[in-house]
Backbone as numpy.savetxt, mean C-alpha at the origin, in Angstrom:
# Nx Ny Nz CAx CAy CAz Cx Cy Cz
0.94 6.61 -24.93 -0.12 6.59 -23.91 -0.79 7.95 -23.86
-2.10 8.10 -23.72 -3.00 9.27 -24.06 -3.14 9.51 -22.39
-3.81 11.01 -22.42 -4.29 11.55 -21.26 -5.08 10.40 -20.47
-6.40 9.89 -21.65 -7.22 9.18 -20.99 -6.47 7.80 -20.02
-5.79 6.89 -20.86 -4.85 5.90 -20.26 -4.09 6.26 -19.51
-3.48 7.55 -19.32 -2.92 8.25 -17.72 -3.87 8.19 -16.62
-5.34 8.91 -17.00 -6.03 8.61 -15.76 -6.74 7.17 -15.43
-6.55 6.28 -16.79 -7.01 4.48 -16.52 -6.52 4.21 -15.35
-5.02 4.19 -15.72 -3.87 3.92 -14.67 -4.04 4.00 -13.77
-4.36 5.13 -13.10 -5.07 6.32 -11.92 -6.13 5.68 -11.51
-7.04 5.36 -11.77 -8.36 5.19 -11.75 -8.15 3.58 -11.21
-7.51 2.52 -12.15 -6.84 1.52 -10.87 -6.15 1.17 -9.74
-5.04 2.16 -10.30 -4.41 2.48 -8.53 -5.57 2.69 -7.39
-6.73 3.53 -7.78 -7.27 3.92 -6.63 -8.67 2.30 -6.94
-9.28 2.03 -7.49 -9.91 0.70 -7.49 -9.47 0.02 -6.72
-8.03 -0.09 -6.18 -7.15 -1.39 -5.92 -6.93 -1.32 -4.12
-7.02 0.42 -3.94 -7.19 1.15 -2.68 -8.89 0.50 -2.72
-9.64 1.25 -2.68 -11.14 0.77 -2.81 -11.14 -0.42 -2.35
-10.64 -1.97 -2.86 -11.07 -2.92 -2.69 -10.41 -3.56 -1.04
-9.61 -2.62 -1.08 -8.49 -2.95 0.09 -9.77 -2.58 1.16
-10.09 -1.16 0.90 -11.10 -0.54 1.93 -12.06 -1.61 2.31
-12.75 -2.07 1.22 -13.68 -2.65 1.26 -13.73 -3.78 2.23
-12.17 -4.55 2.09 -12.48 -6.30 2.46 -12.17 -6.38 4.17
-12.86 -7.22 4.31 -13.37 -7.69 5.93 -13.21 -8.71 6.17
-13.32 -9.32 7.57 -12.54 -8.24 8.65 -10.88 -7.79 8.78
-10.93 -6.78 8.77 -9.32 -6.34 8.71 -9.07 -5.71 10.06
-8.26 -6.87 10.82 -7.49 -6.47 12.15 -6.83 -4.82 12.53
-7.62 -4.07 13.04 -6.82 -2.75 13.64 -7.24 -1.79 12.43
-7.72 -2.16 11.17 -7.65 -1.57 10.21 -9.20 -1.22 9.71
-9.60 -0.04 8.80 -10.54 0.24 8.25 -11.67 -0.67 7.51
-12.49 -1.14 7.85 -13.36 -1.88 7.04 -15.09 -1.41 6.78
-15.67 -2.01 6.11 -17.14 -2.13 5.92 -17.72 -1.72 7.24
-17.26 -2.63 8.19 -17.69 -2.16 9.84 -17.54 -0.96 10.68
-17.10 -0.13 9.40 -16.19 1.28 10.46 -17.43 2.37 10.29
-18.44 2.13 9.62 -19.62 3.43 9.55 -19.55 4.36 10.54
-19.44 3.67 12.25 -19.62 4.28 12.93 -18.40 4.87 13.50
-17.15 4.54 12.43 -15.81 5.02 13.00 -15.62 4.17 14.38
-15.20 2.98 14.19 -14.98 1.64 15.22 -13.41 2.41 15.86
-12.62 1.51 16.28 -11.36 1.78 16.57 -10.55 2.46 16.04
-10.39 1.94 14.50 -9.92 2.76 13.73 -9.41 4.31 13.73
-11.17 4.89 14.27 -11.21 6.53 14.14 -11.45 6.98 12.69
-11.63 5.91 11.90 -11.78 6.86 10.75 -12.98 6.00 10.00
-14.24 6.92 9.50 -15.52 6.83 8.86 -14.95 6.07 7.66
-15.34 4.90 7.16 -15.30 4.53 6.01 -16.07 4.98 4.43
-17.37 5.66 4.95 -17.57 6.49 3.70 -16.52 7.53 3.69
-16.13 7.99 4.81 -15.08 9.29 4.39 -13.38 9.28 3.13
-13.62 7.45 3.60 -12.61 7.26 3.76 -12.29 6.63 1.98
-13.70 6.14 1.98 -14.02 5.89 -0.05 -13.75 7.59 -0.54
-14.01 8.97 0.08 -14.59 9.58 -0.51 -13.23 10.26 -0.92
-12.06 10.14 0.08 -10.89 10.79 0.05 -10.17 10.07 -0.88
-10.25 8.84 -0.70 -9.55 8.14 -1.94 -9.50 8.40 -3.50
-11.04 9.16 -3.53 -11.22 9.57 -5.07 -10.14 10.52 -5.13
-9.52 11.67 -4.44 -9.03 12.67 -4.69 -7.48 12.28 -4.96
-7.04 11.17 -4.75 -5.89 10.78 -5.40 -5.88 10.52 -6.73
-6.86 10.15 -7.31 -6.94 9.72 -8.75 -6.04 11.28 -9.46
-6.54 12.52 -9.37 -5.69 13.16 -10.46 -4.14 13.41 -10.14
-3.57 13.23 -8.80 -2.55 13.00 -8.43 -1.50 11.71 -9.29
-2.02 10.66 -9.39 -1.53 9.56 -9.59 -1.64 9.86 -10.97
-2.67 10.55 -11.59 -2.83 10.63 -13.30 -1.34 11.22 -13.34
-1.60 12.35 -12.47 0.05 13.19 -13.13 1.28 12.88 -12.97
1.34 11.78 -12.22 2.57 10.71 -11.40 2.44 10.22 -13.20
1.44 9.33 -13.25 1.68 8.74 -14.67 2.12 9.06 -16.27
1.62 10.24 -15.71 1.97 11.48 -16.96 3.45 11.79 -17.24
3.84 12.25 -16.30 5.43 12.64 -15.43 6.34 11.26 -16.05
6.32 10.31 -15.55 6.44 8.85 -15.57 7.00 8.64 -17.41
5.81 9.25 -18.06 5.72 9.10 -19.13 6.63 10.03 -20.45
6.60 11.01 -19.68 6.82 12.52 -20.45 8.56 12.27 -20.11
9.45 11.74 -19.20 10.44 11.98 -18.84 10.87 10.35 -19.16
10.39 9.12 -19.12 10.79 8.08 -19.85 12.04 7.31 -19.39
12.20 7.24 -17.81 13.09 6.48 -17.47 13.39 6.81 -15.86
13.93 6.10 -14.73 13.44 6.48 -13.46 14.81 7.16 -12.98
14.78 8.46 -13.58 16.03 9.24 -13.41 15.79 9.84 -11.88
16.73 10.85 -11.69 16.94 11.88 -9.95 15.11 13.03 -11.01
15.33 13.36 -12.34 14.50 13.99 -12.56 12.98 13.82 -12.19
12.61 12.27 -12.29 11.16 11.51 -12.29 10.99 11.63 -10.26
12.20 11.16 -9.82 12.04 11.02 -8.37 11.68 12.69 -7.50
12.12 13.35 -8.46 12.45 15.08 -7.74 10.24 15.44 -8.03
10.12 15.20 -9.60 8.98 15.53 -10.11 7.34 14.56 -9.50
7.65 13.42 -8.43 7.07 12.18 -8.57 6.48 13.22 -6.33
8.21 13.28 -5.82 7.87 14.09 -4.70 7.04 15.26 -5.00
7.40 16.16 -5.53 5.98 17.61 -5.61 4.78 17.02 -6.05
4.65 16.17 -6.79 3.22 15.88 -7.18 2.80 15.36 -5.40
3.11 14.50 -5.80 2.69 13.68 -4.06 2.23 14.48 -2.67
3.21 15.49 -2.75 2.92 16.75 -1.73 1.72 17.19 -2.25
1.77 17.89 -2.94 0.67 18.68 -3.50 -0.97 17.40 -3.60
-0.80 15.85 -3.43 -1.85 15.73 -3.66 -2.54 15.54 -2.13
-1.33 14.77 -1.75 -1.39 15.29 -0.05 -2.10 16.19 0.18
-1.88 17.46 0.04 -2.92 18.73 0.19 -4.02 18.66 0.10
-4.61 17.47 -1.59 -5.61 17.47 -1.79 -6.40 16.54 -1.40
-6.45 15.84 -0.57 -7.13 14.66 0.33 -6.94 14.89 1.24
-6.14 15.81 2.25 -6.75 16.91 3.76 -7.94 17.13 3.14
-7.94 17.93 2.28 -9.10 18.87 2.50 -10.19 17.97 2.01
-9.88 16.44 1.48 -10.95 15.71 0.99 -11.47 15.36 2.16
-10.97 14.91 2.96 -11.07 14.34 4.49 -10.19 13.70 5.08
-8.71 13.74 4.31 -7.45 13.00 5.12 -7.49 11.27 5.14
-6.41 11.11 5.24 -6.10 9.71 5.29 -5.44 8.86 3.95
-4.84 8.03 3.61 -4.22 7.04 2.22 -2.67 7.62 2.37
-2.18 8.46 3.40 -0.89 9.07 3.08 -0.01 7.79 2.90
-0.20 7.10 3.05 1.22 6.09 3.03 0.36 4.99 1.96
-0.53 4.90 1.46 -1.11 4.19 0.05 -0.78 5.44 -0.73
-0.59 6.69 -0.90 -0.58 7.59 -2.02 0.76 7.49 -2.67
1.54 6.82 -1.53 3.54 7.16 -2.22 3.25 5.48 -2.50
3.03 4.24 -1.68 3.13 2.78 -2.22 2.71 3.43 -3.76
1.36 3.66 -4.14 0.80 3.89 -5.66 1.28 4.63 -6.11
2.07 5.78 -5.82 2.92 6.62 -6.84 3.94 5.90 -7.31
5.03 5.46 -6.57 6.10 4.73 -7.18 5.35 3.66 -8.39
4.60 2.94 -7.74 4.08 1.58 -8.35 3.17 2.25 -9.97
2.84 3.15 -10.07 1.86 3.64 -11.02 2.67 4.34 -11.74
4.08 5.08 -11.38 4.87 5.50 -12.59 5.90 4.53 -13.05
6.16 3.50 -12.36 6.29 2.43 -13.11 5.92 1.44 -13.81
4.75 1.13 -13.39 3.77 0.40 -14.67 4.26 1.38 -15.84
3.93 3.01 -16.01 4.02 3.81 -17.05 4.85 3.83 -17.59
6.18 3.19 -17.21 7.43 2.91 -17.49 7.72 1.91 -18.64
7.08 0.96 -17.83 7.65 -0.61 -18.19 5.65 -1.00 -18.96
5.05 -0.95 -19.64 3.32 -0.98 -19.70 3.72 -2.51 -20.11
2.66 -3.19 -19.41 2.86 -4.82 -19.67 3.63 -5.34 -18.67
4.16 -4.98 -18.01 5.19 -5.53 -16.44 4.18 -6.46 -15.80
4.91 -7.29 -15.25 3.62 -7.65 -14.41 5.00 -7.71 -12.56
4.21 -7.58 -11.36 4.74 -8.48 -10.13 6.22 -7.54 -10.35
6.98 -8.92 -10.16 8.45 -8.03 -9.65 9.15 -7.42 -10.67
8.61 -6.99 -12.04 9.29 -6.21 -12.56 8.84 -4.65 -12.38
7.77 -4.53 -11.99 7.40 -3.66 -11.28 7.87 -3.03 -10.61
7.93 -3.78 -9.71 8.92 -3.51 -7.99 10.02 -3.11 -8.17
10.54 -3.40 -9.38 12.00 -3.89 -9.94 12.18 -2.07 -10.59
11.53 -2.09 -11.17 11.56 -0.34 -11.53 11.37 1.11 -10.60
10.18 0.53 -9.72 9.80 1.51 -8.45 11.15 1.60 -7.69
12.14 0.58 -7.25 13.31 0.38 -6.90 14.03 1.62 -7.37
14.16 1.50 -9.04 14.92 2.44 -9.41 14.85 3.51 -9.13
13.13 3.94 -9.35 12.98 5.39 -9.15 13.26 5.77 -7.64
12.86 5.02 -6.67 13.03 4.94 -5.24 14.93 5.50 -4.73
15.37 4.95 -6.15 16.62 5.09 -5.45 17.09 6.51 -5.22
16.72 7.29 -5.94 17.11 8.97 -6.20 16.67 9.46 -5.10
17.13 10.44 -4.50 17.12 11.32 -3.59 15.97 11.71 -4.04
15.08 12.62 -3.03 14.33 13.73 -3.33 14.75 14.43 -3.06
15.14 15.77 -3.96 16.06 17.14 -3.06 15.70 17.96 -3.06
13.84 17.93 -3.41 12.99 19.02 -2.95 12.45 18.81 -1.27
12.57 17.59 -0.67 11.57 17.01 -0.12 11.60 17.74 1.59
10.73 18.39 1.94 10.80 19.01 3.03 12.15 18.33 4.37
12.66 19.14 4.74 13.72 18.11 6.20 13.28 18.42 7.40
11.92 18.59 7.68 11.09 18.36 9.10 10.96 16.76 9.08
11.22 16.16 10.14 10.97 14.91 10.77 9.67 14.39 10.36
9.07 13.36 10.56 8.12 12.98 10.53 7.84 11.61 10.97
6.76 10.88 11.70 6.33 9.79 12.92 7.69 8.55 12.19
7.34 8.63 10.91 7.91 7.26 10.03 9.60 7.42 10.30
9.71 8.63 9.80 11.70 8.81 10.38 12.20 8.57 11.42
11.44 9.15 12.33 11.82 9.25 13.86 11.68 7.89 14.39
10.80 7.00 13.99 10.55 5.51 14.56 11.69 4.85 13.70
12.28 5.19 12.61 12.90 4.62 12.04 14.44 4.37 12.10
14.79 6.02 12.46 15.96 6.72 13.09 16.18 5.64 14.72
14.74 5.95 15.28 15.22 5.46 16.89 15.25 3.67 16.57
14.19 3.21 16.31 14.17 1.30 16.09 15.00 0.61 15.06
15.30 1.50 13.85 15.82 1.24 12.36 15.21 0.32 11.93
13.87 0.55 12.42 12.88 -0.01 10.86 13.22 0.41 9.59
12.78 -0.03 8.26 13.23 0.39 7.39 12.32 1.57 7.03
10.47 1.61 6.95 9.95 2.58 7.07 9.47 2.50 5.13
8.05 3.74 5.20 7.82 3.61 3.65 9.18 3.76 2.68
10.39 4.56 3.24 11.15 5.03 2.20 12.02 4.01 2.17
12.17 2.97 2.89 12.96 1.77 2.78 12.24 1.22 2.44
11.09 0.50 2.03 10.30 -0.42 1.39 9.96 0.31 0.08
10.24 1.55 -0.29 10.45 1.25 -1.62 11.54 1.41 -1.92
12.82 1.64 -1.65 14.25 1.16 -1.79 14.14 0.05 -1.84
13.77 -1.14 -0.76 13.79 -2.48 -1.10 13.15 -2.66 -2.33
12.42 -2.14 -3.15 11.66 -2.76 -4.46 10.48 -3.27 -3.38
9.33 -2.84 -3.07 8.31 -3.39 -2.32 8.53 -4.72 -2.07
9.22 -4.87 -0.87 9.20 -6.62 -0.64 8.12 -7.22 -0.13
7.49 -6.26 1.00 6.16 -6.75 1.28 4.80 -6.53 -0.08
5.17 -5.71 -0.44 4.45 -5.72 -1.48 4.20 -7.57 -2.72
5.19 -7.86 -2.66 5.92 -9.17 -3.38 5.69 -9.76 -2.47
5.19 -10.01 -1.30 5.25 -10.95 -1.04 3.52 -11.16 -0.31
2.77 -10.01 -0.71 1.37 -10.16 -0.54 1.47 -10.94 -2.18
1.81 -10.34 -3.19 1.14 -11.50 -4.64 1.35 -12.51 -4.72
2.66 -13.16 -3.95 2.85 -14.20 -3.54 1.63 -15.30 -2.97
1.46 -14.52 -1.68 0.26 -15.19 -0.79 -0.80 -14.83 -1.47
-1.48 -14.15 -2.35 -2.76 -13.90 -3.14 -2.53 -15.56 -4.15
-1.45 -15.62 -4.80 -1.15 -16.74 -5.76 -1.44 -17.85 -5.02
-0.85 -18.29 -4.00 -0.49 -19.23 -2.99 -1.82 -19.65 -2.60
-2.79 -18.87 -2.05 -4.13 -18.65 -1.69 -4.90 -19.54 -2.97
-5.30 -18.39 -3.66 -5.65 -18.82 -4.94 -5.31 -19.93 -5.51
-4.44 -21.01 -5.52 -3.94 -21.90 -5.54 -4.62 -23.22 -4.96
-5.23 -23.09 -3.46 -5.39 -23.64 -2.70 -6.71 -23.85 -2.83
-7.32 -22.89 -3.26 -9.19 -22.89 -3.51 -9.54 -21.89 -2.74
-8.99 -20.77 -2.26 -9.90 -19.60 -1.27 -10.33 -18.78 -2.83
-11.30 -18.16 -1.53 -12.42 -17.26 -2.51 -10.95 -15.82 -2.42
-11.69 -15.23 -3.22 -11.05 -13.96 -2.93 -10.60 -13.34 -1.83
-12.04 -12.64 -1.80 -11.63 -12.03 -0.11 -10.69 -13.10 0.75
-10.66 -14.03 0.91 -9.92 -15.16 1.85 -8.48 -14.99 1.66
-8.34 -14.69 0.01 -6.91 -14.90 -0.41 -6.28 -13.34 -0.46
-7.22 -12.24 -0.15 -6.66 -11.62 -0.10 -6.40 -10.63 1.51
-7.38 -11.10 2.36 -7.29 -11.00 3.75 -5.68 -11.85 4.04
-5.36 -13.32 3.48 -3.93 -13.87 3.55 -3.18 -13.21 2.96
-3.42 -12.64 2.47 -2.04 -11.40 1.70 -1.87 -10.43 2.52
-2.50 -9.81 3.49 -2.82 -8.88 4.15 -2.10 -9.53 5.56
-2.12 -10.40 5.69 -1.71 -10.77 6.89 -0.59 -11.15 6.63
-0.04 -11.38 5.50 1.48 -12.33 5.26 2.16 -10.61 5.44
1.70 -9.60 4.95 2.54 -8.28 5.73 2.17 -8.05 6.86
1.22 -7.85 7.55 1.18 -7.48 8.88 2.64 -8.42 9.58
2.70 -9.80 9.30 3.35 -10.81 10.12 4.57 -10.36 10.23
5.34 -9.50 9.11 6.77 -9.12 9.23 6.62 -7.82 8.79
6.34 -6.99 8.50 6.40 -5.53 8.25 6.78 -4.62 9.93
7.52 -4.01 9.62 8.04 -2.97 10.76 7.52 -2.06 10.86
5.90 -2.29 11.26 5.07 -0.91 11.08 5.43 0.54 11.48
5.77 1.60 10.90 6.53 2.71 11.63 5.48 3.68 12.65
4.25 3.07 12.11 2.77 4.14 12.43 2.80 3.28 13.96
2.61 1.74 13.51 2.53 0.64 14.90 3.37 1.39 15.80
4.97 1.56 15.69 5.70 1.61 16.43 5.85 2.82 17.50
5.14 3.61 16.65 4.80 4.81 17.23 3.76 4.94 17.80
2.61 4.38 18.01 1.22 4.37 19.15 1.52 3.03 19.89
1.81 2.13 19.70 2.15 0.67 20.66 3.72 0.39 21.06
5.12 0.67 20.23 6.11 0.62 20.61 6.46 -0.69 20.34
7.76 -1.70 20.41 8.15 -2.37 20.03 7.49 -4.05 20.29
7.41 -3.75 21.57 6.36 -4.80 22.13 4.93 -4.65 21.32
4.07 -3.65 21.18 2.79 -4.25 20.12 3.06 -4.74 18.79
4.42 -3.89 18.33 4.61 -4.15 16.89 5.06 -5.81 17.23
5.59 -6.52 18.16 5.39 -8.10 18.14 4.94 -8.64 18.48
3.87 -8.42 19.10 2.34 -8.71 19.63 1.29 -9.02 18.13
1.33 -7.74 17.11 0.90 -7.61 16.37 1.43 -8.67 15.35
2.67 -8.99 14.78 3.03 -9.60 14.19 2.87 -11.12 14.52
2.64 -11.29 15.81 2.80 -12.88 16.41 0.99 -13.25 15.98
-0.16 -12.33 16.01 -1.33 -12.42 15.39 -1.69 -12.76 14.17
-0.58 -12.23 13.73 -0.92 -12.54 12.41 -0.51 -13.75 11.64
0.89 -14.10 12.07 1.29 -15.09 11.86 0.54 -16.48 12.22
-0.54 -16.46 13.60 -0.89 -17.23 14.09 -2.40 -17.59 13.49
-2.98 -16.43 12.70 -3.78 -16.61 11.94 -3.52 -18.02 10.61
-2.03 -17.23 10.26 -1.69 -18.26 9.00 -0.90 -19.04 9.23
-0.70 -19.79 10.33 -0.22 -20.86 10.76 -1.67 -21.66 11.31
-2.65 -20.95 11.89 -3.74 -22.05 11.57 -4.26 -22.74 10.43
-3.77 -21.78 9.29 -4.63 -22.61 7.88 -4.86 -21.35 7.30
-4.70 -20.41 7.82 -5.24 -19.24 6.42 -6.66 -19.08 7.26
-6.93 -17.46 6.48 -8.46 -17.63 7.04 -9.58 -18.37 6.11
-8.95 -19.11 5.48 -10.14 -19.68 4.42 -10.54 -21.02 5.19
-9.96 -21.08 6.87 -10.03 -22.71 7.59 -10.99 -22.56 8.32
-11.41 -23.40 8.91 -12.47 -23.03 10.35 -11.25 -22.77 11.49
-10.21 -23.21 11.65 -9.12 -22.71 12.88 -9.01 -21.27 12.39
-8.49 -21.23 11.38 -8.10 -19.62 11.02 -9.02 -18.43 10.93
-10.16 -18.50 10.55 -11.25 -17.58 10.62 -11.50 -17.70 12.21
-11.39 -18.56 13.12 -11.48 -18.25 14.44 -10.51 -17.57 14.71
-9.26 -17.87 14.47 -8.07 -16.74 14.67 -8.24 -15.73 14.41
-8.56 -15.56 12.89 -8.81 -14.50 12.55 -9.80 -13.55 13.53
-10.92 -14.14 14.06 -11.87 -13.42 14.82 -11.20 -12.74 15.97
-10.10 -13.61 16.95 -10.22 -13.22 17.84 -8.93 -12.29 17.55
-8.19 -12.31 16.84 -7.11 -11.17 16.41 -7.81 -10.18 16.66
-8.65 -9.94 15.76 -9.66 -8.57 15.36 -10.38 -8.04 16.30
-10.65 -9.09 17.26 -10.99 -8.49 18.69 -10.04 -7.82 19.62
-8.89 -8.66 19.31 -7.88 -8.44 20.12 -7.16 -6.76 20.01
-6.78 -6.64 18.48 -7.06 -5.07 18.45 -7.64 -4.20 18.78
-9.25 -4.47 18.56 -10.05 -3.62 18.60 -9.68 -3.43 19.81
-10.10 -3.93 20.86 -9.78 -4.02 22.24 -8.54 -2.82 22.58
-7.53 -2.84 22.27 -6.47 -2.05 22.29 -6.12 -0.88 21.16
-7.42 -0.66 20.48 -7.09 0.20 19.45 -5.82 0.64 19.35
-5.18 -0.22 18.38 -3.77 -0.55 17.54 -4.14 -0.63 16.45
-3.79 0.36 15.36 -3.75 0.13 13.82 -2.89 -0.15 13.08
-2.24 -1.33 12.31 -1.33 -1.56 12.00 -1.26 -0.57 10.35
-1.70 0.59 10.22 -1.63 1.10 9.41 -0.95 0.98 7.74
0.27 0.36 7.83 1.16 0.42 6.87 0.79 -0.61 6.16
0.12 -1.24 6.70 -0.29 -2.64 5.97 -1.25 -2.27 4.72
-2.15 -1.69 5.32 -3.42 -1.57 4.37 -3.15 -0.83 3.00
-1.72 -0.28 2.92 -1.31 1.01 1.58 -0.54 -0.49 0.92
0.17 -1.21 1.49 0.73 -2.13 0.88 0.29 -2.88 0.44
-1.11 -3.52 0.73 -1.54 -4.50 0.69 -2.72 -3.65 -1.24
-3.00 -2.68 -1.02 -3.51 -1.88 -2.27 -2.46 -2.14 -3.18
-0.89 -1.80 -2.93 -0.23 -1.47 -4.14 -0.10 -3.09 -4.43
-0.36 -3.80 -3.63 -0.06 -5.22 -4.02 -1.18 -5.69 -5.19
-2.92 -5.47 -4.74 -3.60 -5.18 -5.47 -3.74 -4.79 -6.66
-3.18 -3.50 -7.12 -2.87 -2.62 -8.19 -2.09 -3.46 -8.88
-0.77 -3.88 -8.61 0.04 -4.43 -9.54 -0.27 -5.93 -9.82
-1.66 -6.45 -9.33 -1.95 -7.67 -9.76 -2.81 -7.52 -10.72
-3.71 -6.36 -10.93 -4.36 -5.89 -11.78 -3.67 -5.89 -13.04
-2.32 -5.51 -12.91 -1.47 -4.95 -14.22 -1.78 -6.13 -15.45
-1.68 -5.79 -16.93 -1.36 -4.89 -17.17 -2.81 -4.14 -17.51
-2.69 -3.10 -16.95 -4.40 -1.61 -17.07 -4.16 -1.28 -18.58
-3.18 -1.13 -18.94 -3.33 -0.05 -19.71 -2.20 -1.01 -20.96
-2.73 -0.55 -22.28 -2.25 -1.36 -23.12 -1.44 -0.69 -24.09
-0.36 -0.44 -24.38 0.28 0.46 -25.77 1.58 0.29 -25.85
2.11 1.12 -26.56 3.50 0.95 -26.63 4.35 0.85 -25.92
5.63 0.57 -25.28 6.17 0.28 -24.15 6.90 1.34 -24.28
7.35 2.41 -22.82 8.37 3.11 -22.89 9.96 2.60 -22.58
10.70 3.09 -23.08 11.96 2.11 -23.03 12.39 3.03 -21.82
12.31 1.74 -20.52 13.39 2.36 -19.28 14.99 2.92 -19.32
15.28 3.78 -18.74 16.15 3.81 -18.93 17.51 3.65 -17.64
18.90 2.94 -18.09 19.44 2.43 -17.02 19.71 3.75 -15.79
């Protein structure tokens, strides 16, 4: 795999963010409608513009991925400093994707791993790398620990220990969707909601507390227990969900990074060449 096919890689990971941005209406979350910074709080051109600045981050996740050839304590130690450091570099872009930058790191040095994976073998590798300690990784607290520590959600670093389950189980509902006759956007707004419905948002839990995080989840579910939004019941659901947030500016945050890496790895396979042999 060449430099250029490191930043392909890259360059889909963040496409896959992009399209996430893009699709509407997304309950509590960033959309087309946010110009004026709606509930959210956050500008959606800002929010395309920060996203670019992950691309050379994720190149070097892929690089790393590549150069070291198996999801050792080494790839997990080298996978954290990149990540920090790109962190750095999307503050100063304009902030925001922190919890889409680690879903797509794991997920993007494993494609580089396994090239040709598709779905849960994916997951199946990010797992691995997930499993290693980071023993560079700063030990200040942070919103996701502390909600996690106090509720025992599992949190980003348990969902990729689990092997992205919500992740697996948005391609699921994209398939499922797709299946049925929804357009895109339809099938992938139902992917989006099949995590909101059970995900233990750690961001939720921390601005709404345990009660919104099942407030939030009972919305979503009730969306896709009408029919999906591809129904006339469910696009009304869907509507008044989206009101219903807005109303209470609640962002179910965690959703929208998951619902990208879900994206990304449906895209797979990006990049075409020799396979690197994982190692156990």
């Amino acid at each position: 795999m060449s430099s250029r096919e490191d930043e392909t890689l890259a360059r889909a990971a963040v496409a896959a963010l992009t399209g996430q941005l893009e699709l509407t209406p997304k309950p509590g979350l960033p959309d087309p409608r946010d110009l004026g910074a709606r509930a959210t709080r956050r500008d959606l051109c800002s929010l395309r513009w920060s996203a670019k600045a992950l691309t050379p981050g994720l190149a070097a996740m892929v690089a790393a991925a590549r150069r070291i050839g198996g999801p050792t304590p080494e790839l997990r130690t080298e996978l954290g400093a990149i990540g920090r450091s790109t962190e750095h570099s999307v503050t100063l872009a304009g902030g925001g994707h922190r919890g889409a930058l680690w879903v797509l790191g794991f997920l993007v040095a494993a494609a580089a791993l396994d090239p040709g994976a598709k779905g849960s073998e994916v997951a199946a590798t990010a797992k691995r790398i997930a499993a290693h300690p980071d023993r560079r990784a700063p030990r200040r607290p942070s919103r996701g620990s502390s909600m996690s520590a106090k509720y025992g959600a599992a949190g980003a670093r348990g969902e990729a220990r689990a092997g992205f389950p919500h992740v697996r189980r948005a391609l699921d509902a994209l398939a499922a969707s797709r299946s049925a006759g929804a357009s895109e956007p339809n099938a992938r707004l139902d992917a989006l909601l099949t995590v909101m419905s059970t995900l233990q948002d750690t961001e939720l839990l921390y601005t709404a507390g345990p009660h919104g995080l099942r407030h939030v989840q009972a919305g979503a579910r009730g969306v896709l227990e009408a029919g999906g939004t591809a129904t006339e019941a469910g696009h009304a659901a869907l509507a008044a969900f989206d009101d219903d947030l807005h109303t209470r500016a609640w962002s179910p945050r965690g959703t929208g990074g998951l619902l990208a890496g879900a994206l990304f790895v449906d895209s797979l396979p990006v990049v075409v060449s020799s396979p690197v042999r994982v190692a156990a």
